[in-house]
Every structure is written in structure tokens, then in C-alpha cells.
N, C-alpha and C positions, 0 to 999 in steps of 0.2 A: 251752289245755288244760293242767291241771296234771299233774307228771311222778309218776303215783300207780299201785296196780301194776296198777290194773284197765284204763288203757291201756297197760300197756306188754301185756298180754296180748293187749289188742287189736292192736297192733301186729305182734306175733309172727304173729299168727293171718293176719291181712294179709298179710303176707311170703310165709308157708306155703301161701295159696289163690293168690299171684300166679304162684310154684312152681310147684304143679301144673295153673294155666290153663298154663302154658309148654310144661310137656310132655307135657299134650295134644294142645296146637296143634302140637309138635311129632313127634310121632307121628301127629297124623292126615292131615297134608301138605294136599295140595287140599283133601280131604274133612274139615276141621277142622271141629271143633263151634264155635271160636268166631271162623269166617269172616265169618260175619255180621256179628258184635260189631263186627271191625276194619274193614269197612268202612264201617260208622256212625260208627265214630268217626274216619272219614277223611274223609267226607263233612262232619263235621259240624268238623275241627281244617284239612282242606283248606288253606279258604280264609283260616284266619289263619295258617297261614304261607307261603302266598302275599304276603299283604300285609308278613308280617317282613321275606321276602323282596326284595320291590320296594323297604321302607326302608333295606333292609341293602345294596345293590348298588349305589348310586351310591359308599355309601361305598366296598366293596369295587373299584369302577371307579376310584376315584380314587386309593388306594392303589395298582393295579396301574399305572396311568398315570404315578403319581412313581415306582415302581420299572422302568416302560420308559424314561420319560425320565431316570433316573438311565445305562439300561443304552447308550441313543442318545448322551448325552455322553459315557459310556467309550469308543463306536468313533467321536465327532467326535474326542475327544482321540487316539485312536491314527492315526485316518485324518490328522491334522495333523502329529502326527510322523511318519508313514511321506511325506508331504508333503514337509516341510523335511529329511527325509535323502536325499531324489532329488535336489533342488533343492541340497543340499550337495553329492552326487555327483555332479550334472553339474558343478557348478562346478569342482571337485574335476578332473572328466577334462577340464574344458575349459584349465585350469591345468598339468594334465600335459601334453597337446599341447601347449600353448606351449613346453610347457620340452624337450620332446623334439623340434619345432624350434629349438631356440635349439641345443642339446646338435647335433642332426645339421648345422645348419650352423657351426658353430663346429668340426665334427671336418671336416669338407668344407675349411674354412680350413686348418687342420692338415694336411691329406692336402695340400692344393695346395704350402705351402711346406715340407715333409717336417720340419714341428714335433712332435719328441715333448712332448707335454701331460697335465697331470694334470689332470681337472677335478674343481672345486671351485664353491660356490656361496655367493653373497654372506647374512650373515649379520644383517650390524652395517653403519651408516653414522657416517663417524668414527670418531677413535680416542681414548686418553689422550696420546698424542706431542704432541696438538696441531695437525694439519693439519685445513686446511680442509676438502680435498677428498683423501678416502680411505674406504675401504669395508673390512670386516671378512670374512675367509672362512675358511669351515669347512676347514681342509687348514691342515699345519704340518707341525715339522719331522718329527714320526713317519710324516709323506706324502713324504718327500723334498725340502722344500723348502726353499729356501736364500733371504738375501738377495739383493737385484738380482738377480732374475730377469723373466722379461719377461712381463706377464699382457694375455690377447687373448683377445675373442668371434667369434662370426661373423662380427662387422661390421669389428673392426677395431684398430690398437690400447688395452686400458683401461688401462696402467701398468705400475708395478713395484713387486719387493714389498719393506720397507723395514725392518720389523721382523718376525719370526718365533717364535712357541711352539711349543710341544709339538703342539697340535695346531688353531693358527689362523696367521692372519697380515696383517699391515697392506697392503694395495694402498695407493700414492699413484695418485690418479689424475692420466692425461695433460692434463686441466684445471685441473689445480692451479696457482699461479702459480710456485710452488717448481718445478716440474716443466720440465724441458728434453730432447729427445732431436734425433738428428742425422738428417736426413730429405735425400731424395732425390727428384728429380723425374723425375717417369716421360717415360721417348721421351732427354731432354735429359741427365737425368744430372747437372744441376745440383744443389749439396750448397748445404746450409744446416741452421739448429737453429728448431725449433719449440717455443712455450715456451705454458704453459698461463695462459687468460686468466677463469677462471671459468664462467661462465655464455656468456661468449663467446665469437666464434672463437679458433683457433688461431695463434697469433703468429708467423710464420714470416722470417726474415731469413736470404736468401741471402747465399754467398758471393761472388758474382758480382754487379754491383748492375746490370749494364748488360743479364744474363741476359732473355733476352724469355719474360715467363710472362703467359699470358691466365688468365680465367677458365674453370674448368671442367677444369684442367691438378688433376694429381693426386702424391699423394707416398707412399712408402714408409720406413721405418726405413731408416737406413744401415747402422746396426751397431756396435756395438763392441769394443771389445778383447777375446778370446773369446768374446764373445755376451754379456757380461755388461756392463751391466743390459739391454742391446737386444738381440736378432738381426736381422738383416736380412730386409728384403721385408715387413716388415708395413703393412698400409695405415693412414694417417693421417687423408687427408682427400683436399678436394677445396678448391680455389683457390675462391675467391670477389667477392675484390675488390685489385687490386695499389696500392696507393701510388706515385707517381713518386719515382724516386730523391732528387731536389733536389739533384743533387751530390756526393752523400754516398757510401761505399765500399759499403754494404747497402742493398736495398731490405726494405720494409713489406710482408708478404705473409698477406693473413687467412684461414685455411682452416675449410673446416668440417668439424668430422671426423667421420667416421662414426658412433660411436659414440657412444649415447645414454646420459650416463654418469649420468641419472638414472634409467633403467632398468635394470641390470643386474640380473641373476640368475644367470647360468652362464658361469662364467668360465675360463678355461684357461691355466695355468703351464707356461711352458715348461721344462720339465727338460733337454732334449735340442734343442741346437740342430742347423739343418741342415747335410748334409756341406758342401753348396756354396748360395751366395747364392742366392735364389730369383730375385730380380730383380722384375721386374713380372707373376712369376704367378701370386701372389695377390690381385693387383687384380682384382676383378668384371668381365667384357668389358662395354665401355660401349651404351650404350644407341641402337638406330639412332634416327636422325632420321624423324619421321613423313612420309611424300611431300609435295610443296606440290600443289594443285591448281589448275592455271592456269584461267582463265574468259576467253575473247576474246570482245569486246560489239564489234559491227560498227554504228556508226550508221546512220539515215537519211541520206540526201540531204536537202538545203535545201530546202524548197517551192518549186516554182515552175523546179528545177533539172531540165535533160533528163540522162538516164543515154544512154550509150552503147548503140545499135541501137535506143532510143525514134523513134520513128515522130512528126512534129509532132502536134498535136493527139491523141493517142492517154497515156490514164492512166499515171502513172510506174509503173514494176515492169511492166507487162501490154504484150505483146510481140502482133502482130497475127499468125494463121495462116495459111498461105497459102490459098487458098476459104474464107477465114473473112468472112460479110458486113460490111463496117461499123455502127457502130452506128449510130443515127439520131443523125442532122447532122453525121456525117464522111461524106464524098464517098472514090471508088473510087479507090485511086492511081494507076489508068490513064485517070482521066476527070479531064479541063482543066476549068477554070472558063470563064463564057461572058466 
């Protein structure tokens, strides 16, 4: 239709009868004059958009479908990290128990030989000095802490400290081969120096070369001059294996010592040595022996052998009762043969 003004009137005119069908219909409510109309024309528009509808909903399904499954990856991804932060937190408090065992027995250690200690925890392995075997810890001198002092865990002794900052410090450990302290034997009192062998035992040479030390014999620090680098009573190890003398004024003595010097974490400086020697009562009480348990196995007799109160002709082990019949083809102890 071309845009001329005889419909644009028409149009106007159109608009102005749709107007007032409106507000008829809408004034007449139930009782509308053109009730009928609309549902003819529902009747008869229904069923096409029904069918719009049936075309339009799988889209609309599928749409909603990528917008659930967008909404289900947001709470897999949250449910994953609330996942890996339990799983960080238990490891987290299964890490903390350790260390508040290592911390309560290492103050247990301290309380036995009356060692004031500052604890510290291992940092760094190795240093710039150049030793092989030495550890890094968080503690220095704004902690109190001075060179040659004596550093010890739960288990036993880990060194001494060798260089000092502000706020770290060098442990040598007592496996180091540079490393040497004066060690004691526990019960006996025999002195000697124990010298660090790496990876391996503890190198121990007594004073005494003719000293009688077995395995499983145990040693402490002896001590030094002020307490400085050593204090006394701290446990070193346990005998392992002795070397025979050959002759010689020292015996070969391998210990192994407590401490696991590739495990450390929590460590403890001794600041304050004790009034008086602890001796041997920081040593662990040992361990009792498990009972033996004897078995006595009683053999048979030899076939053929009588036991003592067997009766002739009567089964080995079965003993005859007095009015007990004989069995067929033993004859009555009181009846002779013809």
C-alpha cells in the first residue's frame, strides 16, 4: 500500500475503533460485548501458539540446561576448593601435632637436665661457611644467643651453634666430621671424644682402651669449661659395635645416636646451663626385656619299651584297675597257666 493520505486516515480511524473496542471491553468486565469475539479468536490463534510454543521450548530447555550446568560447575568448583582446604587443614593440624610433640618432648628433655633453652626451628640446610652438615634456625642474637652454645631436641644431642646474626644462626651438626665433643659412659664413667662421621655412626675413642664397653652401653656429654660449647648429661647415642683394641692406647667405638639429624624441626639452645651435672638423668629409662617363654616337650618311650608299673602284656601308658576285666587274650593275674 502506498503511503497516501486516504490510508493514513484509514489508519487513524483503525487505531480510534481499537480504542474504543478497549474500553468497552473494559467497562463491561464478564459481561463484555466483545466476549465472544476473544474467544474466537482464541479458539481459532490457540492452537498456533501452542505449536510456537512446543518449537520454542526445547530451545528455551536448552538454554536453561547450559545456564544449570554453568550454575553445577560453579558449586563443583567451590565444593573442590572447600575439598583441598580441609585436606590442607588436616595436614596442616596433623603437622602441628607433630611439632607440639617434638616441642613437649624436647621441654621434657630440658625439665630432666634443669637446661634453660630457647626454642627455635630449623629454617635453612647448610650454610655459606661451608660445612657440610649444618642447619639454619630462625633465633639470633636479638634471642639471646651466643656462639658455642649447646643445641638439643627431645632425642638428644644436635650441635653447636657456630656463627650468629641478628636474628638466625649456624648449628654445626654433631654428624659433621669437623665436629667433636667429650662424652661419657653411662654406670662406668668412662671419658672419651666422639667425633661426627656423616651419614654414619658416631666415632667414639675412649680414654681407657682396655675400658670394657658392650653393645647397647649408652653415653652423655661430659662437658666443658663453663658449659661452653657442651653442657653436661646430654644423651648422644647408644654403642653399637666396639673394635678390639689391637694394642693400641684407644679403642674404636661406633655409636648411634639418637638423633635423626635429617629430620629436625624444633630445636633447643641452651642459654642457661644446669646448677649441677645432671648425670645420667636425661637418659630415657631402658627398655625391659620381653619374658622368654619356655616349652618342655616330654618324649615317648621307644616302642616296644615297658614303663615302670606296666603290667607284661598290658598297652604302654594304660595301667590295669583293680576289678577291671582283662581284655580278651590276657589271662587274670591270679590264674597260672596249665
Amino acid at each position: 500500500m502506498r503511503d497516501t493520505r486516504e490510508s493514513r486516515l484509514l489508519l487513524v480511524l483503525l487505531i480510534a475503533i481499537a480504542f474504543a473496542l478497549i474500553t468497552v471491553d473494559i467497562r463491561g468486565g464478564e459481561e463484555s460485548p466483545v466476549d465472544g469475539a476473544r474467544q474466537a479468536a482464541a479458539a481459532v490463534f490457540g492452537p498456533v501458539e501452542n505449536g510456537v510454543a512446543a518449537a520454542v521450548d526445547p530451545v528455551g530447555n536448552a538454554i536453561g540446561a547450559v545456564r544449570d550446568s554453568g550454575e553445577r560447575h560453579t558449586r563443583i568448583a567451590a565444593l573442590e576448593r572447600e575439598n583441598a582446604a580441609l585436606k590442607a587443614k588436616l595436614g596442616s593440624d596433623d603437622r602441628n601435632r607433630s611439632r607440639l610433640h617434638e616441642l613437649d618432648t624436647m621441654l621434657k628433655t630440658a625439665g630432666a637436665g634443669q637446661y634453660g633453652i630457647k626454642a627455635a626451628e630449623v629454617i635453612a640446610i647448610g650454610a655459606a661457611q661451608g660445612f657440610s652438615w649444618t642447619v639454619t634456625i630462625d633465633a639470633g642474637a636479638n634471642d639471646g644467643i651466643r656462639r658455642d652454645m649447646t643445641v638439643l631436641n627431645g632425642s638428644g644431642l644436635v650441635g653447636r651453634v657456630t656463627t650468629v646474626g641478628p636474628s638466625t644462626a649456624t648449628v654445626l651438626l654433631a654428624s659433621d666430621p669437623d665436629f667433636t665433643v667429650g662424652t661419657r659412659m653411662e654406670k662406668t664413667n668412662e671419658l672419651g671424644f666422639a667425633t661426627g662421621q656423616g651419614n654414619g655412626p658416631l666415632l667414639v675413642q675412649l680414654l681407657n682402651g682396655k675400658a670394657k664397653v658392650n653393645a647397647g652401653d649408652r653415653l652423655v656429654t661430659f662437658g666443658s669449661q663453663a658449659a661452653k660449647p657442651f653442657v653436661p648429661g646430654v644423651p648422644v647415642g647408644e654403642v653399637i659395635r666396639v673394635d678390639p683394641s689391637g694394642g693400641g692406647l684407644t679403642r674404636n667405638i661406633y655409636v648411634r645416636p639418637y638423633v635423626a639429624f635429617t629430620k629436625l624441626d624444633i630445636v633447643g639452645i641452651v642459654v642457661k646451663a644446669p646448677r649441677t651435672d645432671p648425670r645420667d638423668m636425661v637418659l630415657p629409662p631402658k627398655p625391659k626385656p620381653a619374658p622368654t617363654v619356655t616349652v618342655t616337650v616330654t618324649p615317648p618311650p621307644p616302642e616296644g619299651q615297658q614303663q615302670a608299673g606296666e603290667q607284661p602284656g598290658q598297652q604302654p601308658g594304660r595301667q590295669q584297675q583293680p576289678g577291671q576285666q582283662p581284655e580278651q587274650g590276657q589271662k587274670p593275674e591270679n590264674e597260672q597257666g596249665d
